[in-house]
N, CA and C atoms as a LAMMPS dump frame, in Angstrom:
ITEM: TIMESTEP
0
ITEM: NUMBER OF ATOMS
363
ITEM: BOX BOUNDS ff ff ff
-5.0000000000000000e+02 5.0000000000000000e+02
-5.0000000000000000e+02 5.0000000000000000e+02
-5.0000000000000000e+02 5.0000000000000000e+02
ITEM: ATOMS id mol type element x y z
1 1 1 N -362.608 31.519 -48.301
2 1 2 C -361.672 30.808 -49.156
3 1 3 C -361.973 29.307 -49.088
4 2 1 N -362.138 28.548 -50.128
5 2 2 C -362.486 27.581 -50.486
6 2 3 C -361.336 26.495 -49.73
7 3 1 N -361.715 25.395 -48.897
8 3 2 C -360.518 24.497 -48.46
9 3 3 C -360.687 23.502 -49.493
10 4 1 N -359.072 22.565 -49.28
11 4 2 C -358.988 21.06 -50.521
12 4 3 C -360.017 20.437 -50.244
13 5 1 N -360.826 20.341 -49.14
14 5 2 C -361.943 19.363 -49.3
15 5 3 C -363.294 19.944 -50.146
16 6 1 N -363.183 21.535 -49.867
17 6 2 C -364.123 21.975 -50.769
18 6 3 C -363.781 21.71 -51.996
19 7 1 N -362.921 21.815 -52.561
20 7 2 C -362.373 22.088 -53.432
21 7 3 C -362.532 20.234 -54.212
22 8 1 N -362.251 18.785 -53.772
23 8 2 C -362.215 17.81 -54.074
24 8 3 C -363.707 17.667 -54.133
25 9 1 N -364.876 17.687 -53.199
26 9 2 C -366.394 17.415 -53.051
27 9 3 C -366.887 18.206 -54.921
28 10 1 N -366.76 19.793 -55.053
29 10 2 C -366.787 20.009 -56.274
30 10 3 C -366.514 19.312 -57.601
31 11 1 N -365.132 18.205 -57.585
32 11 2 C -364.486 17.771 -58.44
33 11 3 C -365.513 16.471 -58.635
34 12 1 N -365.686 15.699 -57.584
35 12 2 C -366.569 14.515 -57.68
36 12 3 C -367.829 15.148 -58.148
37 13 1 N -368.302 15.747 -57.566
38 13 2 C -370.164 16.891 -58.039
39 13 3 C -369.977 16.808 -59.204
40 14 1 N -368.501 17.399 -60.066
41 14 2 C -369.103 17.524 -61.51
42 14 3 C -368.227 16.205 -62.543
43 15 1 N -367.728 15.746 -61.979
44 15 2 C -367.101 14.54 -62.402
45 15 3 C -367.85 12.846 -62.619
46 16 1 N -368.341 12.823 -61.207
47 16 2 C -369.015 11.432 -61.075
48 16 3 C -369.409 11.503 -59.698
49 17 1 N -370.707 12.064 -59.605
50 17 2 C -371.687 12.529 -58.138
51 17 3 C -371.606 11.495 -57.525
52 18 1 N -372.231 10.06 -58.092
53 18 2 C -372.7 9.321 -57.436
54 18 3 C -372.126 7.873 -57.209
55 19 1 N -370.231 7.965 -57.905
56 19 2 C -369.596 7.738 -57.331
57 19 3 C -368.779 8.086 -56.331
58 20 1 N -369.306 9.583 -56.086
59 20 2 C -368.188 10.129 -55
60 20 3 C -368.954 9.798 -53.601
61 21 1 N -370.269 9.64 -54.108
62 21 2 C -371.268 9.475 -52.952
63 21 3 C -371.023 8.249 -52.42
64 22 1 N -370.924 6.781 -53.204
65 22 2 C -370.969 5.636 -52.633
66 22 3 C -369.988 5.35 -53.446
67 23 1 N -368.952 4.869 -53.532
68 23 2 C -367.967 4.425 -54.033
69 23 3 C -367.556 2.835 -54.08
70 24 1 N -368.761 2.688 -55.067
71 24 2 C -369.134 1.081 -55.429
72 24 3 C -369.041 1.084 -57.06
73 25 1 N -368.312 0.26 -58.121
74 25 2 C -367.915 0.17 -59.198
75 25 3 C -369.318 0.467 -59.937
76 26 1 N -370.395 -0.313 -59.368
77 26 2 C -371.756 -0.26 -60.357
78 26 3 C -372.112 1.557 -59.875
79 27 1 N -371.877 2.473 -59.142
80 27 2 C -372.689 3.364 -58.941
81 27 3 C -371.498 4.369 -60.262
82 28 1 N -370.406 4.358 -60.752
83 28 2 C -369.863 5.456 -61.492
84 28 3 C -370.656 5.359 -62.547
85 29 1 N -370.314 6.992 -63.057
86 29 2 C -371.325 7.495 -64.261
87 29 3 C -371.071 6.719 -65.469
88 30 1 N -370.487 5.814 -66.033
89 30 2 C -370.951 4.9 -66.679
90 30 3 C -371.793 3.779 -66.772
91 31 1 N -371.895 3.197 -65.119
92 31 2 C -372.456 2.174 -65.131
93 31 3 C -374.129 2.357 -64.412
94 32 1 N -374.279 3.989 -64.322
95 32 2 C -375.115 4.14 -63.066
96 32 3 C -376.446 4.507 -62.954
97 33 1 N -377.19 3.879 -64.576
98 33 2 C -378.377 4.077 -65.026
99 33 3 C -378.92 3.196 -64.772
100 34 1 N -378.364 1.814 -65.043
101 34 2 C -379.07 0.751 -64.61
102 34 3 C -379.072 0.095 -63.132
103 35 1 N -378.597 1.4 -62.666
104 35 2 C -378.007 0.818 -61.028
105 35 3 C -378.519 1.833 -60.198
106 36 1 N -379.357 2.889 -60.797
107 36 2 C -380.165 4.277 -60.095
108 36 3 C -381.235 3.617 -58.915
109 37 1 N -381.646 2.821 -59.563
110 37 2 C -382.871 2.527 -57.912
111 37 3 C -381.614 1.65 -56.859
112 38 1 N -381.402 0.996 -57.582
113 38 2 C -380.298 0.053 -56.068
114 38 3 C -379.666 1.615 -55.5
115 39 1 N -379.321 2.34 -55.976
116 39 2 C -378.195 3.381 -55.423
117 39 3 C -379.86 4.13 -54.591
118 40 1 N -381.247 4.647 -54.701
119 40 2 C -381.416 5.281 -53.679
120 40 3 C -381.866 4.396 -52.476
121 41 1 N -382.133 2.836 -53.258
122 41 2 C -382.718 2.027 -52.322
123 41 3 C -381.85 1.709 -50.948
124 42 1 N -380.785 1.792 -51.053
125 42 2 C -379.917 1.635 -50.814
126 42 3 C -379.842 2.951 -49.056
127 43 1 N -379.903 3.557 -49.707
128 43 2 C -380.131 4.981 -48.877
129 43 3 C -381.614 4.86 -47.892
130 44 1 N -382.912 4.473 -48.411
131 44 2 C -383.968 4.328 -47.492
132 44 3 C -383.795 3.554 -46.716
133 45 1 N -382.756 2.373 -46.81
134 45 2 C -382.553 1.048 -45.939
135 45 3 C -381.414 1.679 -45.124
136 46 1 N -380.794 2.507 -45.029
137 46 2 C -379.763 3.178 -43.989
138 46 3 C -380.272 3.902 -43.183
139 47 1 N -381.163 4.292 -43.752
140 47 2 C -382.223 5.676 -43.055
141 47 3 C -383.725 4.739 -42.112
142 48 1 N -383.899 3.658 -42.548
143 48 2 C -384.697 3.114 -42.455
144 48 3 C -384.267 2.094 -40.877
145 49 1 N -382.486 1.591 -41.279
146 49 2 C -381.879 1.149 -40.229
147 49 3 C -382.06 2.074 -39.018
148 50 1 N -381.21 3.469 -39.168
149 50 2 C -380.753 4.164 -38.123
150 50 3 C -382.049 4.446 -37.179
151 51 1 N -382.786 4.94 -37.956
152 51 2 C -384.544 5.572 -37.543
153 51 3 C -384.877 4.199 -36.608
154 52 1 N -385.056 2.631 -36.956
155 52 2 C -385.558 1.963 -36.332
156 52 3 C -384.227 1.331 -34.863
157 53 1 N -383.409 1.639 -35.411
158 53 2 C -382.168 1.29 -33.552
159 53 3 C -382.801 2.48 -32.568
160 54 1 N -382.855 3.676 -33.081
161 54 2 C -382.669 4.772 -32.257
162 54 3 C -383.743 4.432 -31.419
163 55 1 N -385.265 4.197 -31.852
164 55 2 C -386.408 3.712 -31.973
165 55 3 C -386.347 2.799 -30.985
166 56 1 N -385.539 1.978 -31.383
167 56 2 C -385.143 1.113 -30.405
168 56 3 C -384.81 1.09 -28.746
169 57 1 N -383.805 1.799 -28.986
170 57 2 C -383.024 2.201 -27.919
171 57 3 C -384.083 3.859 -27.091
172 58 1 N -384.312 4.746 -27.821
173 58 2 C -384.748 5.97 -27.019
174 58 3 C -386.199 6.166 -27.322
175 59 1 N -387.182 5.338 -27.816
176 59 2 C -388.262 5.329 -28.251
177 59 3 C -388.391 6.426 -29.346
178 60 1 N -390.088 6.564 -29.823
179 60 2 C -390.394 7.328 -30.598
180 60 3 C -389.921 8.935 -30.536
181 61 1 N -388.949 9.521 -31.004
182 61 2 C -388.449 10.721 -31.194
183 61 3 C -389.766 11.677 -32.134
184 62 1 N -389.594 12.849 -31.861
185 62 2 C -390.397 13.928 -32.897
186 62 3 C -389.871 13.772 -34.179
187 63 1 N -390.673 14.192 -34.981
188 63 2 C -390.461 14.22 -36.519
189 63 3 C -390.862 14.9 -37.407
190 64 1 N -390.231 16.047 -36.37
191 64 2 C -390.56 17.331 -37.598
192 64 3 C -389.463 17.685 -38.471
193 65 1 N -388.122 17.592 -37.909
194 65 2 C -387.398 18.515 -38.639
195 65 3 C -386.335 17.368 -39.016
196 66 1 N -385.353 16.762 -40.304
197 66 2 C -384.19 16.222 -40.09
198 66 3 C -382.954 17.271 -41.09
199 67 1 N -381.557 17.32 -40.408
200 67 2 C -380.765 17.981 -41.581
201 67 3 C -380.097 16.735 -42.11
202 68 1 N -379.559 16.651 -42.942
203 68 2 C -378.705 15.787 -43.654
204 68 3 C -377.324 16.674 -44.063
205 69 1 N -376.667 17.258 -43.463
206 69 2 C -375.31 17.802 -43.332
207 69 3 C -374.391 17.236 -44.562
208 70 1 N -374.023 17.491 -45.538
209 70 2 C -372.974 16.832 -46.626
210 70 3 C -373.921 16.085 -47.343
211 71 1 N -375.384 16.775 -48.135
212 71 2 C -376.568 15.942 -48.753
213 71 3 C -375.981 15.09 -49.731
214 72 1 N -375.068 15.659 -50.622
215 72 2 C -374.348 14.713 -51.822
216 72 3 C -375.565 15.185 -52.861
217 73 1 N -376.221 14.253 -53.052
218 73 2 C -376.863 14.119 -54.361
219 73 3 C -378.054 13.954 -53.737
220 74 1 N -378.424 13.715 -52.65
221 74 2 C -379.879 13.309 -52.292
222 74 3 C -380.533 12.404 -51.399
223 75 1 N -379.373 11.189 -51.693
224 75 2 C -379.561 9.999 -51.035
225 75 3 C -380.178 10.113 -49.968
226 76 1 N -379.845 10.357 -48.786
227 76 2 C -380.66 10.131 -47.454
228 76 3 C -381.308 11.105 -47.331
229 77 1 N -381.674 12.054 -47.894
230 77 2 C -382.604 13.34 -47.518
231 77 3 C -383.614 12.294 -48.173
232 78 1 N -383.671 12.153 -49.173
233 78 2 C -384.895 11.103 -50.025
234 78 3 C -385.217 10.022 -49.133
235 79 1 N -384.592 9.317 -48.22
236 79 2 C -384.875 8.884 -47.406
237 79 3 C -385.561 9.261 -45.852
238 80 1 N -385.167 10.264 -45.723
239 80 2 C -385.178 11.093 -44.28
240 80 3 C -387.067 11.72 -44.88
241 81 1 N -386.694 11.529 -46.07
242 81 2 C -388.084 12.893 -46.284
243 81 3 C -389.644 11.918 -45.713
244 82 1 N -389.248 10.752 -45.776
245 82 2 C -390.586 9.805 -45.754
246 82 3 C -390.996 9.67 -44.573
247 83 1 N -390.17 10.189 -43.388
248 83 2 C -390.335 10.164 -41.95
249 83 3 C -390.14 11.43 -41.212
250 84 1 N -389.779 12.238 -41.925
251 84 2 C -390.2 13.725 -41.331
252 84 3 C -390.688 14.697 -41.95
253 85 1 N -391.235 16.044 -41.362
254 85 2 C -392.098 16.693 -42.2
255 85 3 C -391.191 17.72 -43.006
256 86 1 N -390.357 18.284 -42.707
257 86 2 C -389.066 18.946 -43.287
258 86 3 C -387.679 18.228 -43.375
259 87 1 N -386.69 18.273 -44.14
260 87 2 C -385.619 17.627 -44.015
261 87 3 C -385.145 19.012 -45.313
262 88 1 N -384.085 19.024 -44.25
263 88 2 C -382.686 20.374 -44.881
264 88 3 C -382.043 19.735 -45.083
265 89 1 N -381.264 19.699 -46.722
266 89 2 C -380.066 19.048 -47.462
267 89 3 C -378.788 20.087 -47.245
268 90 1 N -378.036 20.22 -46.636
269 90 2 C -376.371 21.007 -46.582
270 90 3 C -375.168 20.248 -47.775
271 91 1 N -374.669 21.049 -48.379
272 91 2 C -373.744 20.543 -49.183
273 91 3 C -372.76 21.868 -49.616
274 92 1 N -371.337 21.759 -49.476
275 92 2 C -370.758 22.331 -50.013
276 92 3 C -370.079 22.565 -51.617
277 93 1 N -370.487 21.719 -51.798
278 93 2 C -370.464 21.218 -53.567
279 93 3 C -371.803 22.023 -54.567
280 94 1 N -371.606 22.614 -55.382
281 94 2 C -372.673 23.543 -56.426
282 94 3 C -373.34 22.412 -57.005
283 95 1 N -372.185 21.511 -57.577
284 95 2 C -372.184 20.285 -58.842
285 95 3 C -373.397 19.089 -58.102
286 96 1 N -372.988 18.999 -56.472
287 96 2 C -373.682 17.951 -56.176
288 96 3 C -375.205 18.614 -55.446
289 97 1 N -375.339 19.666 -55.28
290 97 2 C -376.608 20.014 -54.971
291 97 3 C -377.427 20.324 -56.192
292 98 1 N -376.506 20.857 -56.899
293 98 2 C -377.411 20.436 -58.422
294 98 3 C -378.004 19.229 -58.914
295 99 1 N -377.089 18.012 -58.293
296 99 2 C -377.745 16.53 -58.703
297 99 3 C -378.684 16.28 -57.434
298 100 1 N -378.943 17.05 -56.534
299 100 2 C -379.71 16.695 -55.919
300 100 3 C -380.965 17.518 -55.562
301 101 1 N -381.091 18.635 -56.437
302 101 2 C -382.116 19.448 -56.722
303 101 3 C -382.766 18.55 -57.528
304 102 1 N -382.539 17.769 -58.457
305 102 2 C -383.236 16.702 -60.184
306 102 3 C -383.57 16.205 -59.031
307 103 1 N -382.597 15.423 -57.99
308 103 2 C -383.254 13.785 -57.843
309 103 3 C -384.464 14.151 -56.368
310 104 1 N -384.096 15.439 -56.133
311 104 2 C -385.461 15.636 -55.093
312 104 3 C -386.379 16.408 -55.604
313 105 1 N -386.593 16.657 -56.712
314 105 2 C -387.846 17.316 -57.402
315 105 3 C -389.322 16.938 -56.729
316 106 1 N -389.431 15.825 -57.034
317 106 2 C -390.754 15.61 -56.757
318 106 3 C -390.707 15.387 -55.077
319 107 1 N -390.221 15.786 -54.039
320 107 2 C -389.969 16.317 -52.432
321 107 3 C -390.376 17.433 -52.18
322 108 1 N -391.554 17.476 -51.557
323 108 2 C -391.514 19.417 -51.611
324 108 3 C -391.387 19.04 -50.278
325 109 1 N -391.119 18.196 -49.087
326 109 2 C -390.719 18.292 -47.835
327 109 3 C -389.449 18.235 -47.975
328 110 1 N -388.265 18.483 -48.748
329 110 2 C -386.864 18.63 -48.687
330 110 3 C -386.574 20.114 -49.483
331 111 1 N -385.914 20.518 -48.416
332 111 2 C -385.194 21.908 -48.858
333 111 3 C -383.644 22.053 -48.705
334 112 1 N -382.915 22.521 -49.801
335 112 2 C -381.579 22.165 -49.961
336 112 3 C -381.207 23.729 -50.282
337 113 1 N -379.829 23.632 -49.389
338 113 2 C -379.201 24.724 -49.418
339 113 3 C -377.07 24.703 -49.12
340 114 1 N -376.83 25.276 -49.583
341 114 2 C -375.42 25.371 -49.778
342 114 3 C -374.574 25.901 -48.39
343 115 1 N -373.86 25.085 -48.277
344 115 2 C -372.812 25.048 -47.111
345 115 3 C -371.781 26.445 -46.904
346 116 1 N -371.633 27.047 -46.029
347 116 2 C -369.599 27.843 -46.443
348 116 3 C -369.264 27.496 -45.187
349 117 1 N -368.266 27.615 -44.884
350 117 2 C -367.239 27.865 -43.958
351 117 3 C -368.081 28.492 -42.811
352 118 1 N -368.803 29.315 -43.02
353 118 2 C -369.392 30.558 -41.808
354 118 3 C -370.472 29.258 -40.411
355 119 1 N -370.572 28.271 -41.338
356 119 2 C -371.145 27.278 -40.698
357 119 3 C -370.582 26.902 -39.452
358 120 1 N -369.273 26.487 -39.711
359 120 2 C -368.44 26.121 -38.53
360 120 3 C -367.961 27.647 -37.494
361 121 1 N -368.328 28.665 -37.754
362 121 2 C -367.724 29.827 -36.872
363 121 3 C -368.463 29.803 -35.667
């Protein structure tokens, strides 16, 4: 059985993905064509942050596998993909793994797959 959060993540997926993702005025689906590279650039520089503290702090980690748990639309898997050899997208949303099947097309190191409940058991 579907919970309200499943149930709200769906509503943004087919409503306005990539404002539900970053919830910045330039990223809603009106304004968010001319604002598509800032919105993934945006994402490699988070991915780009975290990767270089950790780096920091625990040295060079392996880099084979990353998940991205709640993928959204793509954002940091598209990021994650440039530094590891697999990266798994999780999303409980149909609407938003659909926008993030388009925007990881050309990724054949990202594989995306759909979330349930059975996850947490």
């Amino acid at each position: 059985m579907a919970q309200d959060s499943d149930i709200a993540w769906e509503k943004w997926g087919t409503l306005d993905p990539y404002f539900g993702v970053v919830s910045f005025p330039e990223f809603h689906s009106a304004n968010f064509k001319q604002n598509r590279d800032r919105f993934f650039e945006m994402g490699r520089q988070q991915i780009d942050a975290v990767l270089a503290r950790i780096t920091r702090f625990y040295g060079e980690a392996p880099r084979n596998r990353a998940l991205d748990f709640g993928c959204g639309v793509g954002r940091l898997a598209l990021g994650l993909a440039r530094y590891f050899d697999e990266v798994v997208g999780v999303d409980i949303s149909d609407a938003m793994l659909a926008e993030a099947k388009r925007n990881c097309a050309g990724s054949p190191n990202i594989s995306l797959i759909k979330s349930d409940d059975s996850l947490s058991r």
